[in-house]
N, CA, C and O atoms as a Tripos MOL2 file, in Angstrom:
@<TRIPOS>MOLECULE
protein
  272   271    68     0     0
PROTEIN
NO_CHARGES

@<TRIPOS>ATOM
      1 N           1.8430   25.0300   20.1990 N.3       1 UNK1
      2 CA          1.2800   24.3080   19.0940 C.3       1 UNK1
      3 C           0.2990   23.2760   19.6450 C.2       1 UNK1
      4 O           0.5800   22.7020   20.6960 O.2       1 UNK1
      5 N          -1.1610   22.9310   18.8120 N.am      2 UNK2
      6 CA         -1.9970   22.2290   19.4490 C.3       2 UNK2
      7 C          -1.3170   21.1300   18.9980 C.2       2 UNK2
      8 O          -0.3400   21.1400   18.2490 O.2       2 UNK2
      9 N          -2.0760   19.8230   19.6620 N.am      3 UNK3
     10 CA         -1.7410   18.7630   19.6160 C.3       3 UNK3
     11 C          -2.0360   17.6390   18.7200 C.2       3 UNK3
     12 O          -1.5990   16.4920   18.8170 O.2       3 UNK3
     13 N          -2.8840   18.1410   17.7810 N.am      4 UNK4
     14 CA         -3.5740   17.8640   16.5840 C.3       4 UNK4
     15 C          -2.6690   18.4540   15.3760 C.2       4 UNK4
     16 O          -2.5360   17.7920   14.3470 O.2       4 UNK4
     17 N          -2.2370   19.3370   15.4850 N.am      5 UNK5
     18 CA         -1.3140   19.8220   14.5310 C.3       5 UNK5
     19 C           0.3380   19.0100   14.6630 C.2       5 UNK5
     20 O           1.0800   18.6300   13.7580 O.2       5 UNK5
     21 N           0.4640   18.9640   15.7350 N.am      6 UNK6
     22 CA          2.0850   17.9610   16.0360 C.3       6 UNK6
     23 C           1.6510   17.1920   15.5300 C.2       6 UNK6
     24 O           1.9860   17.0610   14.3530 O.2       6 UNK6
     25 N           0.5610   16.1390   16.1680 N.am      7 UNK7
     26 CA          0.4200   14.8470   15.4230 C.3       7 UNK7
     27 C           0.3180   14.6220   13.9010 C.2       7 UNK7
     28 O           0.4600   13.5340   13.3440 O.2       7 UNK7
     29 N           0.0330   15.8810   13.2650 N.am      8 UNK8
     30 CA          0.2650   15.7920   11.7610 C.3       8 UNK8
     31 C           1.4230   15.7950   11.5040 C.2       8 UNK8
     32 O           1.8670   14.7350   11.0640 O.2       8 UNK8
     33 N           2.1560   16.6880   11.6290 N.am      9 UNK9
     34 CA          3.5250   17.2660   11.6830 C.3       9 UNK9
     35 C           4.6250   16.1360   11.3800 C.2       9 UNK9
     36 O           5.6120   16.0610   10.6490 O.2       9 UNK9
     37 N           3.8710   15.1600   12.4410 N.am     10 UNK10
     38 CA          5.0690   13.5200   13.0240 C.3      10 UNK10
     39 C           4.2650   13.0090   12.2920 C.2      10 UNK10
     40 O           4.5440   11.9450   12.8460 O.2      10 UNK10
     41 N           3.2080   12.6030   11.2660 N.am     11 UNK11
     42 CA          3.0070   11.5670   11.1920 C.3      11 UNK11
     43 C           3.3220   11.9290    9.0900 C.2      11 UNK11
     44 O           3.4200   10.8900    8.4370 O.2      11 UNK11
     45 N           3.3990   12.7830    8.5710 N.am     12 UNK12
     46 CA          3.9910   13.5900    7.5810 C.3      12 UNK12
     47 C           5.0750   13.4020    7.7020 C.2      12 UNK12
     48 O           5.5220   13.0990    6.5960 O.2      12 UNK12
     49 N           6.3330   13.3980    8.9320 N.am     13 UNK13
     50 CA          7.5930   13.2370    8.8360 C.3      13 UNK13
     51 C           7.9820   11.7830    8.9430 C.2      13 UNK13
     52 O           8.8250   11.2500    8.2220 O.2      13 UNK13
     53 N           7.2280   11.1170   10.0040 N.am     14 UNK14
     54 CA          7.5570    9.3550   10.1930 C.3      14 UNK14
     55 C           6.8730    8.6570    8.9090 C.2      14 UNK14
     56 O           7.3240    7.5290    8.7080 O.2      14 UNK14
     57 N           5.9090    9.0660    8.0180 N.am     15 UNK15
     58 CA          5.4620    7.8660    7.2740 C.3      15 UNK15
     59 C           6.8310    7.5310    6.4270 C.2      15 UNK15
     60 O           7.4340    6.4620    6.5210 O.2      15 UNK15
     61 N           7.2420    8.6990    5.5280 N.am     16 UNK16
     62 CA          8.1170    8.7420    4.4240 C.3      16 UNK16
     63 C           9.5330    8.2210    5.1470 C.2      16 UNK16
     64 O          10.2980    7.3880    4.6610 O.2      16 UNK16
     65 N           9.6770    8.8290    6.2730 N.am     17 UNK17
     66 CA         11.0170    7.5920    7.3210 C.3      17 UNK17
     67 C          10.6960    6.7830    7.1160 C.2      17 UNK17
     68 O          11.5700    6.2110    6.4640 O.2      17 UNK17
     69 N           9.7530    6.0960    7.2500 N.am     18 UNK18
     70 CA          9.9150    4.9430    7.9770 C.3      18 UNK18
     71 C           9.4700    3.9420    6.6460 C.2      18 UNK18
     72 O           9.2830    2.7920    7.0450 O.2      18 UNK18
     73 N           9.2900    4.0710    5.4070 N.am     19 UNK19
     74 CA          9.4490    3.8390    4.1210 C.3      19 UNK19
     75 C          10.9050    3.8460    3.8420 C.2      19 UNK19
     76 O          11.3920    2.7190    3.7510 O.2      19 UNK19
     77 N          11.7550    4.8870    3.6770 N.am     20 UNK20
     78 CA         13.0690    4.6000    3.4200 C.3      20 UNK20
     79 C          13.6390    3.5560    4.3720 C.2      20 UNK20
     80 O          14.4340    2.7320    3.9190 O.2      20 UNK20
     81 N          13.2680    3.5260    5.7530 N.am     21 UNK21
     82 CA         13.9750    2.6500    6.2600 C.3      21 UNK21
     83 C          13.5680    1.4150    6.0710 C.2      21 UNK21
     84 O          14.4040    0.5170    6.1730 O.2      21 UNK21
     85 N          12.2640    1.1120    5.7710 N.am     22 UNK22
     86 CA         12.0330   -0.5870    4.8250 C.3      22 UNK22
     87 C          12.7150   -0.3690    3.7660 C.2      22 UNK22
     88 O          13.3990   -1.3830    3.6320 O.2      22 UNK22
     89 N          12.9860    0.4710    2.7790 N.am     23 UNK23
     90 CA         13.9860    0.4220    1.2630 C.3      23 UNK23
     91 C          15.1190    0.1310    2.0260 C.2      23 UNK23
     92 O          15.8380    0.5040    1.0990 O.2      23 UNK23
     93 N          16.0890   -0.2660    3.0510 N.am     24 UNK24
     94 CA         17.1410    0.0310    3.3710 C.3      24 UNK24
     95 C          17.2880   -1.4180    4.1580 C.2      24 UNK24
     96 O          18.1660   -2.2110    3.8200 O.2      24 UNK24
     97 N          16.6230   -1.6220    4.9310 N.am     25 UNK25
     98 CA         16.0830   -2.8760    5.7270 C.3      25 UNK25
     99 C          16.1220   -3.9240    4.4600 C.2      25 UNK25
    100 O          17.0300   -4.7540    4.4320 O.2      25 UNK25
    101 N          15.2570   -3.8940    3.5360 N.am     26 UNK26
    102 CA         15.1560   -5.1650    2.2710 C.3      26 UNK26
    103 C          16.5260   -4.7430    1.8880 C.2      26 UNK26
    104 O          17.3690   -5.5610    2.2560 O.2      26 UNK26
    105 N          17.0010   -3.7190    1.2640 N.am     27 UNK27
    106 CA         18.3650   -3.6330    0.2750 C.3      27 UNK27
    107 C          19.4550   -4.5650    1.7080 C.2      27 UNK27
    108 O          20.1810   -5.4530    1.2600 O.2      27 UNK27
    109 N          19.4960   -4.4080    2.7690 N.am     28 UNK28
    110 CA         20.9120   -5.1300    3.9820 C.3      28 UNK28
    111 C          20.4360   -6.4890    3.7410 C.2      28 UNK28
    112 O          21.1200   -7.4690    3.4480 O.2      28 UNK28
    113 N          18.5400   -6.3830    3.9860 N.am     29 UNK29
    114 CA         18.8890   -8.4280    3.8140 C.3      29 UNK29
    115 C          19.1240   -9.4150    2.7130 C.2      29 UNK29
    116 O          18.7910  -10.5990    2.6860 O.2      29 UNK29
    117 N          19.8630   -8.5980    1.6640 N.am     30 UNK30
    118 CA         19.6320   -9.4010    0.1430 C.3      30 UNK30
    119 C          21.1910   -9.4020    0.3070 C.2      30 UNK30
    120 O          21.9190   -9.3650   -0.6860 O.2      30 UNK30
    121 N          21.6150   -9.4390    1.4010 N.am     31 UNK31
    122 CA         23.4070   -9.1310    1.9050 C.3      31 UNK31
    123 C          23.6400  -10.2820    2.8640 C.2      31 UNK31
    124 O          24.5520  -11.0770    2.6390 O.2      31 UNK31
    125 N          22.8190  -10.4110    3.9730 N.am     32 UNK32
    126 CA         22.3410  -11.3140    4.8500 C.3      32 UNK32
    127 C          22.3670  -12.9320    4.6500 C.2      32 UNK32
    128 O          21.4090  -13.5100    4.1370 O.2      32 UNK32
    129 N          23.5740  -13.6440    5.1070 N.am     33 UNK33
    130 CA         23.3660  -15.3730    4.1110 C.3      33 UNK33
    131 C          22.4120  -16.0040    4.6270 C.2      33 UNK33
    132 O          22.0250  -15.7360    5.7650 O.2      33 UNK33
    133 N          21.7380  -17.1730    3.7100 N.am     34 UNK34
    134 CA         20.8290  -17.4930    3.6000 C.3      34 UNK34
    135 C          20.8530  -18.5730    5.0350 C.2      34 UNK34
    136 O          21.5630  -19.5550    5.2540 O.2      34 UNK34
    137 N          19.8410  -17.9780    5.8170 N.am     35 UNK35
    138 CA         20.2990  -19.1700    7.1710 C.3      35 UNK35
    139 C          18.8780  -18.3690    7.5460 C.2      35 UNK35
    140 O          18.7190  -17.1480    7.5290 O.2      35 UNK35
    141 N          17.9700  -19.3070    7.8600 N.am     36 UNK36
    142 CA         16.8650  -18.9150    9.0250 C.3      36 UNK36
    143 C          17.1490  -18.4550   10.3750 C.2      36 UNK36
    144 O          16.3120  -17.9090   11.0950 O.2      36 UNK36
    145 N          18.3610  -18.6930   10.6960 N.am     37 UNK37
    146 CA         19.1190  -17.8180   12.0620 C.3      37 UNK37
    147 C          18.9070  -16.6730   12.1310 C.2      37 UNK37
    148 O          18.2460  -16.0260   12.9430 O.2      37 UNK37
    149 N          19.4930  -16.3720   11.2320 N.am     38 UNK38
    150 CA         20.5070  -15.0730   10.7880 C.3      38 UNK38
    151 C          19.5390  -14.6910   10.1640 C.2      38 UNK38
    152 O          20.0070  -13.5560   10.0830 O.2      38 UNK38
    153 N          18.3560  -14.5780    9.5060 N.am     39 UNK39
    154 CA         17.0420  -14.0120    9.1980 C.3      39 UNK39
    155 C          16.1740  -13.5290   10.1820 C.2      39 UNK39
    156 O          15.6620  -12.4260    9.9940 O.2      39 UNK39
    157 N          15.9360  -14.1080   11.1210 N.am     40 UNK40
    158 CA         15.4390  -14.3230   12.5090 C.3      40 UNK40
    159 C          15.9560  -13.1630   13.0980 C.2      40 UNK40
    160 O          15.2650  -12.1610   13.2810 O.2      40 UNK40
    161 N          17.1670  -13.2510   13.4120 N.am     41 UNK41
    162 CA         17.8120  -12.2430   14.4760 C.3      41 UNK41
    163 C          17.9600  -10.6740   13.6140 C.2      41 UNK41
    164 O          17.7620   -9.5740   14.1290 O.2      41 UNK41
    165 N          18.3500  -10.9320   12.2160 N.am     42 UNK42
    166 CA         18.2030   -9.6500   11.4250 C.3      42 UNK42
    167 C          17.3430   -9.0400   11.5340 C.2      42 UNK42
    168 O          17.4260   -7.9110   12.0170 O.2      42 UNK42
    169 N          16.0450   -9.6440   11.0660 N.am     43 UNK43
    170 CA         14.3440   -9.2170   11.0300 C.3      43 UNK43
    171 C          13.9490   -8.6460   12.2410 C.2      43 UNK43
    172 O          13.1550   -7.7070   12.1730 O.2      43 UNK43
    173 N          14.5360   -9.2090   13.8890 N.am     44 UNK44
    174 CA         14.1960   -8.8100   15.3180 C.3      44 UNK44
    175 C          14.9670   -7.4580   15.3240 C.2      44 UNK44
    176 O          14.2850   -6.4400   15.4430 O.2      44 UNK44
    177 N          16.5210   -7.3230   15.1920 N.am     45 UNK45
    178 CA         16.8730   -6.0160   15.0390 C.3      45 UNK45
    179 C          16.4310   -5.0350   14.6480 C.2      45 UNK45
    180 O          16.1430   -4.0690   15.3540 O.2      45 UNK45
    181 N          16.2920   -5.1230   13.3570 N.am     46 UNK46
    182 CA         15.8230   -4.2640   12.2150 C.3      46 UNK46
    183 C          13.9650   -4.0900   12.3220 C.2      46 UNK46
    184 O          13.1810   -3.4960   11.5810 O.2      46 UNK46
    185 N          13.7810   -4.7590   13.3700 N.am     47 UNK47
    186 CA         12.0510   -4.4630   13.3970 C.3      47 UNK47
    187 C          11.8400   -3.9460   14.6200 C.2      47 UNK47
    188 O          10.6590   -3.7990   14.9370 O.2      47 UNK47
    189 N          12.9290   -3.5310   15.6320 N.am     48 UNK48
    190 CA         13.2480   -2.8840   16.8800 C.3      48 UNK48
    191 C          13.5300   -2.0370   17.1200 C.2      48 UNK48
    192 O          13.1850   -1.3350   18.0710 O.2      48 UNK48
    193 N          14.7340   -1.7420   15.7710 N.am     49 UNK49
    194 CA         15.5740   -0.5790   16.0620 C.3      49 UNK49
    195 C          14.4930    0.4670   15.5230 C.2      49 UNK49
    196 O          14.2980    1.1090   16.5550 O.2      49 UNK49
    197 N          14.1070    0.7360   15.0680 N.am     50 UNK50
    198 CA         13.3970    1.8400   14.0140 C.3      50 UNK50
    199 C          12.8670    2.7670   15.2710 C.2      50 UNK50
    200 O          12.7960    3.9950   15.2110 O.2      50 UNK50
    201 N          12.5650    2.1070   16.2290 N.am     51 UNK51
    202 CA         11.6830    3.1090   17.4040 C.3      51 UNK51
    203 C          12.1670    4.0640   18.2090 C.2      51 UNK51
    204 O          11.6740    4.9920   18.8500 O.2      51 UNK51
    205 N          13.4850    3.5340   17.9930 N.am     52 UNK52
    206 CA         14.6000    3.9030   19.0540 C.3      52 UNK52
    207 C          14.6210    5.4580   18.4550 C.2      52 UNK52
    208 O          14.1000    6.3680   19.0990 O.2      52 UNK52
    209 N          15.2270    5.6750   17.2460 N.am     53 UNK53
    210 CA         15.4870    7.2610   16.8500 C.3      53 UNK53
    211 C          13.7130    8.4940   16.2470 C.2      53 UNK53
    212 O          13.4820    9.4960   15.5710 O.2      53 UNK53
    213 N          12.9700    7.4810   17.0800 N.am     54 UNK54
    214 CA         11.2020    7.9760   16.9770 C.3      54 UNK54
    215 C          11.2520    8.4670   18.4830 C.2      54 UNK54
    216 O          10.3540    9.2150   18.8710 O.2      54 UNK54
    217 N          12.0430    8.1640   19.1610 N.am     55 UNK55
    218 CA         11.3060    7.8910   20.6040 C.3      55 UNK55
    219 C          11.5060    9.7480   21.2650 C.2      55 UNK55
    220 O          11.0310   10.0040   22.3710 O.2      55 UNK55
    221 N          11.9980   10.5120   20.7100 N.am     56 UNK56
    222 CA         12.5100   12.0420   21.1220 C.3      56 UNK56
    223 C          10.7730   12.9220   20.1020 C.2      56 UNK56
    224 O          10.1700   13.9600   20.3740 O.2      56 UNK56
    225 N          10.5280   11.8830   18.9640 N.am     57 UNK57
    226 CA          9.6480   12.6840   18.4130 C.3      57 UNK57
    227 C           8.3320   12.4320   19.2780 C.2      57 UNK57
    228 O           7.5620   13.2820   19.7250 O.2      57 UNK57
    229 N           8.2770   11.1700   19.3880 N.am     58 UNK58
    230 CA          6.8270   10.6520   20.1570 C.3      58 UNK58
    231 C           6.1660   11.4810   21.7250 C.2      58 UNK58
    232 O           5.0400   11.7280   22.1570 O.2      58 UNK58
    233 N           7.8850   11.7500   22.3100 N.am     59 UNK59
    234 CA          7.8030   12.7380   23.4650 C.3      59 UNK59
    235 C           7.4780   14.4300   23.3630 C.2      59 UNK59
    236 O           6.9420   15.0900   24.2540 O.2      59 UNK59
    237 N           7.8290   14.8120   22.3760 N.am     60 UNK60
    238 CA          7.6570   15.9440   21.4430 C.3      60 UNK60
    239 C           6.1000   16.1370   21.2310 C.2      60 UNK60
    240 O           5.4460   17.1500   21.4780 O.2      60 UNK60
    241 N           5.6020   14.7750   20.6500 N.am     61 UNK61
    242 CA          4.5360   14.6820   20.3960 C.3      61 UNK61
    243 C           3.1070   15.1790   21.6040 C.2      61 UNK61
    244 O           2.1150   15.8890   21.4400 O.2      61 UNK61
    245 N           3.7030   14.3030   22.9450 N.am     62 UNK62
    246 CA          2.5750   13.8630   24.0170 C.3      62 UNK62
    247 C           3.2060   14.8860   24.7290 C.2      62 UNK62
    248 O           2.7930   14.7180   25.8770 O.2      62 UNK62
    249 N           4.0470   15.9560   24.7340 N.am     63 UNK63
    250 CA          4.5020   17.0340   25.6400 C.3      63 UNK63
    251 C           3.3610   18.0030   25.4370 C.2      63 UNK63
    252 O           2.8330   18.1050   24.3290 O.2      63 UNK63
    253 N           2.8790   18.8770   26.7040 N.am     64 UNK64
    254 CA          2.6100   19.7370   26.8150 C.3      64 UNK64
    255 C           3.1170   20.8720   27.2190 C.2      64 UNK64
    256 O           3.8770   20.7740   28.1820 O.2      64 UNK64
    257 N           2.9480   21.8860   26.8070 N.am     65 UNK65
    258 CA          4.0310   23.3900   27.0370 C.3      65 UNK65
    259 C           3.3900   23.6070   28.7570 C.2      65 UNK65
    260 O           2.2810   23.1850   29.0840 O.2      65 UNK65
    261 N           4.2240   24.2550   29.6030 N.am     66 UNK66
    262 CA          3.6690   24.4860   30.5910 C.3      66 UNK66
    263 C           2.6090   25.6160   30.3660 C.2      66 UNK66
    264 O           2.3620   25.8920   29.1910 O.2      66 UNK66
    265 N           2.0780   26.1710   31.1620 N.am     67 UNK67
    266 CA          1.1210   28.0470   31.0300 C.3      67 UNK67
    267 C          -0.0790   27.4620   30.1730 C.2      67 UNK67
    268 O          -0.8960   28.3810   30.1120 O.2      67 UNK67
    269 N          -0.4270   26.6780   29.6810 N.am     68 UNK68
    270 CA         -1.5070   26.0360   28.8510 C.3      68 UNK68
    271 C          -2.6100   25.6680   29.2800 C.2      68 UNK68
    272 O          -3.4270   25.1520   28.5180 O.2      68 UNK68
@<TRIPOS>BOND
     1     1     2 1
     2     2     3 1
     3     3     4 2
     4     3     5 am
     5     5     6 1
     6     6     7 1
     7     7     8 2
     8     7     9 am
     9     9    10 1
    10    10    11 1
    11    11    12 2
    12    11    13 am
    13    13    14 1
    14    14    15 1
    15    15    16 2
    16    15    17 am
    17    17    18 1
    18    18    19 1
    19    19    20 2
    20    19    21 am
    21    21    22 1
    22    22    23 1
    23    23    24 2
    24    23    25 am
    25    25    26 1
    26    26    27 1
    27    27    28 2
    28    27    29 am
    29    29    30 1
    30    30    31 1
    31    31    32 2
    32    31    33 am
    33    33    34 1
    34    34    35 1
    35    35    36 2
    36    35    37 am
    37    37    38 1
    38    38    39 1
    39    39    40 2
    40    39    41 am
    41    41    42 1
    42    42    43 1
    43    43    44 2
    44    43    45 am
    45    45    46 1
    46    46    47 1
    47    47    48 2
    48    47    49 am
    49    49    50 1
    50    50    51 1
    51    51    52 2
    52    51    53 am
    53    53    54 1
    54    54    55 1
    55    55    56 2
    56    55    57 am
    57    57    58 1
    58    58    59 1
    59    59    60 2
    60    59    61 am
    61    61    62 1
    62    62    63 1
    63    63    64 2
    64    63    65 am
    65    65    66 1
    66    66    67 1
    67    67    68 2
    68    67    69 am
    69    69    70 1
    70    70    71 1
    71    71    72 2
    72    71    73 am
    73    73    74 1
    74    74    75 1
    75    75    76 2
    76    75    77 am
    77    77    78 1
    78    78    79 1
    79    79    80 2
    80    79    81 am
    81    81    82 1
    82    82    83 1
    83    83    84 2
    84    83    85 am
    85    85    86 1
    86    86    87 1
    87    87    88 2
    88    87    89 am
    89    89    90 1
    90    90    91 1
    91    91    92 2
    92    91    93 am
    93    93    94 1
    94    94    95 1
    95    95    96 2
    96    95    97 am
    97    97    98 1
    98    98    99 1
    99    99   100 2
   100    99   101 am
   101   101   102 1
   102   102   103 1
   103   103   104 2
   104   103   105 am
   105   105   106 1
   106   106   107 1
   107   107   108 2
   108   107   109 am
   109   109   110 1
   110   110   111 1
   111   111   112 2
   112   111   113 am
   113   113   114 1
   114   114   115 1
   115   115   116 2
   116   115   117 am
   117   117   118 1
   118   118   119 1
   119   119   120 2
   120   119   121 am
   121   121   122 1
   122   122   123 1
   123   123   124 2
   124   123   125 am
   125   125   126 1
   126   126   127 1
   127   127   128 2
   128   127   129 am
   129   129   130 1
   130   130   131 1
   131   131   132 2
   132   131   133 am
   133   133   134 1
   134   134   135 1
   135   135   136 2
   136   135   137 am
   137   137   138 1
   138   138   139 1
   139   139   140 2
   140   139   141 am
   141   141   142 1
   142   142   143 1
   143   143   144 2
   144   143   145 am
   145   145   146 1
   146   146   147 1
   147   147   148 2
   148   147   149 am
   149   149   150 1
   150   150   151 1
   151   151   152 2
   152   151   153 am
   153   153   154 1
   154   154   155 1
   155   155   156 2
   156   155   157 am
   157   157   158 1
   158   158   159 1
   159   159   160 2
   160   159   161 am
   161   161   162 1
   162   162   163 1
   163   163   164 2
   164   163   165 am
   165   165   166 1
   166   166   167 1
   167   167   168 2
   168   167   169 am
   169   169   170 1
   170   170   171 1
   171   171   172 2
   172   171   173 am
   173   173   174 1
   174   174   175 1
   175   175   176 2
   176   175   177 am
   177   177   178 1
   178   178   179 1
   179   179   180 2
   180   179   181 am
   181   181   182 1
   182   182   183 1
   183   183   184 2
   184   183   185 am
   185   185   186 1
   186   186   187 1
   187   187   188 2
   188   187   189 am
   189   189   190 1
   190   190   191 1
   191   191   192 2
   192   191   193 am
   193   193   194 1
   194   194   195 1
   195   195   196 2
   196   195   197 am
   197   197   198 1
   198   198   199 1
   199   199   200 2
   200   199   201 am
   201   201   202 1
   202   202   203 1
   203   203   204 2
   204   203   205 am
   205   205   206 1
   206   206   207 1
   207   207   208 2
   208   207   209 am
   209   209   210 1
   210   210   211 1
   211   211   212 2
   212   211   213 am
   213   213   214 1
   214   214   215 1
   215   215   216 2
   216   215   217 am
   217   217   218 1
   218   218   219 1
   219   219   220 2
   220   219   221 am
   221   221   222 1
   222   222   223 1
   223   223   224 2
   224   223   225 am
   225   225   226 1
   226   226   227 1
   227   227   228 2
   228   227   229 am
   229   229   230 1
   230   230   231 1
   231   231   232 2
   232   231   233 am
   233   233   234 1
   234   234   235 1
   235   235   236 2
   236   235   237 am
   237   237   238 1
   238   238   239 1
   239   239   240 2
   240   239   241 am
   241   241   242 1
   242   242   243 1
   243   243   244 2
   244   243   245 am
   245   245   246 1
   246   246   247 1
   247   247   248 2
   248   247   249 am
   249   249   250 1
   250   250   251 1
   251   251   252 2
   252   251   253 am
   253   253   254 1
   254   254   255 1
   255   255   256 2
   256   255   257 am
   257   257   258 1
   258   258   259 1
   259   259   260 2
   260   259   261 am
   261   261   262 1
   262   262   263 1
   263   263   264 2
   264   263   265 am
   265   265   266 1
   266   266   267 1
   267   267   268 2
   268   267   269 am
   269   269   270 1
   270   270   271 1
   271   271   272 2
@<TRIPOS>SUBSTRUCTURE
     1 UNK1         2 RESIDUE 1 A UNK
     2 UNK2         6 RESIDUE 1 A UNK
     3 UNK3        10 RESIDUE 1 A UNK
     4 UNK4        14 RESIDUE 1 A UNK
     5 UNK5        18 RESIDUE 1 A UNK
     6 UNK6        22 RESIDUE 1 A UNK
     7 UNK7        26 RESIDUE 1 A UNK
     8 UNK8        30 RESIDUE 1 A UNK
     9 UNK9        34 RESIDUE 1 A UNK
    10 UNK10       38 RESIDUE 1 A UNK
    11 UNK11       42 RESIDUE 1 A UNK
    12 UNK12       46 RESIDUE 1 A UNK
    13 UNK13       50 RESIDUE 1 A UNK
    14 UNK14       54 RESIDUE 1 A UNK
    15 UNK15       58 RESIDUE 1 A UNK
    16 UNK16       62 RESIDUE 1 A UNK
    17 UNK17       66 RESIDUE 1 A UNK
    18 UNK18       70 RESIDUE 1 A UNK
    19 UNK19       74 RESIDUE 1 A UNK
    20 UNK20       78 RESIDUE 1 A UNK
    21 UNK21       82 RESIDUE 1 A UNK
    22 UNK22       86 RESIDUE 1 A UNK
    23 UNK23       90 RESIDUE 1 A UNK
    24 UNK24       94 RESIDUE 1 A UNK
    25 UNK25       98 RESIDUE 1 A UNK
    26 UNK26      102 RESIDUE 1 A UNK
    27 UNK27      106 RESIDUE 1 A UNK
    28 UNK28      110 RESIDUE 1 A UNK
    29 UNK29      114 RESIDUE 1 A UNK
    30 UNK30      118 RESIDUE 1 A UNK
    31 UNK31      122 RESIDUE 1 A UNK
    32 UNK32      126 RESIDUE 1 A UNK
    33 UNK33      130 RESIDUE 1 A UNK
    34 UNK34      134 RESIDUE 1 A UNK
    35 UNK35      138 RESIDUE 1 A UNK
    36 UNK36      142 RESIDUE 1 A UNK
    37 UNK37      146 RESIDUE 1 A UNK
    38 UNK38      150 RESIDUE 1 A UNK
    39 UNK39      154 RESIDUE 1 A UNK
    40 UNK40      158 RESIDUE 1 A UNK
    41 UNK41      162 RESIDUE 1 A UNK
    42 UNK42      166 RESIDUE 1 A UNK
    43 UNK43      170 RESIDUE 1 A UNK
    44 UNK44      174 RESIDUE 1 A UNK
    45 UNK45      178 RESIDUE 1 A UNK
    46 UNK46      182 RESIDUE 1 A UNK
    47 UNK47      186 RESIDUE 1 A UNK
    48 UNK48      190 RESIDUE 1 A UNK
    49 UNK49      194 RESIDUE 1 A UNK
    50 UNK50      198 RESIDUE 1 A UNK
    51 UNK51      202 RESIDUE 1 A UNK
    52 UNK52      206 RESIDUE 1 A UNK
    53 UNK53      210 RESIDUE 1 A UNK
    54 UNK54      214 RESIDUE 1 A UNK
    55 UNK55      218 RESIDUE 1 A UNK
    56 UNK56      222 RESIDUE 1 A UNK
    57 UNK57      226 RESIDUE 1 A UNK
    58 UNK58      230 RESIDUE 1 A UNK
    59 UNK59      234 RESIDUE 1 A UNK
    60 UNK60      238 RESIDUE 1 A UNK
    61 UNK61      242 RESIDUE 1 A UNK
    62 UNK62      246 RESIDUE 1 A UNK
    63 UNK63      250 RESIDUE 1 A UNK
    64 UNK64      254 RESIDUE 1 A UNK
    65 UNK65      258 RESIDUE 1 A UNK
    66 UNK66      262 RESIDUE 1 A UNK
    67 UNK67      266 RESIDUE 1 A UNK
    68 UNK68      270 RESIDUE 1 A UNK
């Protein structure tokens, strides 16, 4: 598969992710007590983690097949 076509592929599958996971992110911090701490450290998590379960697609992405 060219590499122009993956990059569609992932970016068709990550936009609409990564939308639910802001619907999901706002719905935990309206849970979250009201403390600029604890906003702080929520917001750093939750603005970190998201990459972590991207990071198998992104390699997917920049892989090349060998014989090419």
């Amino acid at each position: 598969m060219k590499s122009r076509q993956k990059k569609l592929i992932a970016v068709l599958a990550i936009m609409p992710a990564l939308t639910l996971y802001m619907g999901l992110v706002l719905f935990v911090a309206d849970w979250i007590p009201d403390h600029w701490a604890l906003d702080l450290l929520f917001y750093m998590v939750a603005g970190t983690i998201w990459a972590f379960p991207l990071k198998p697609v992104f390699a997917w992405i920049n892989h090349e097949p060998e014989g090419d």
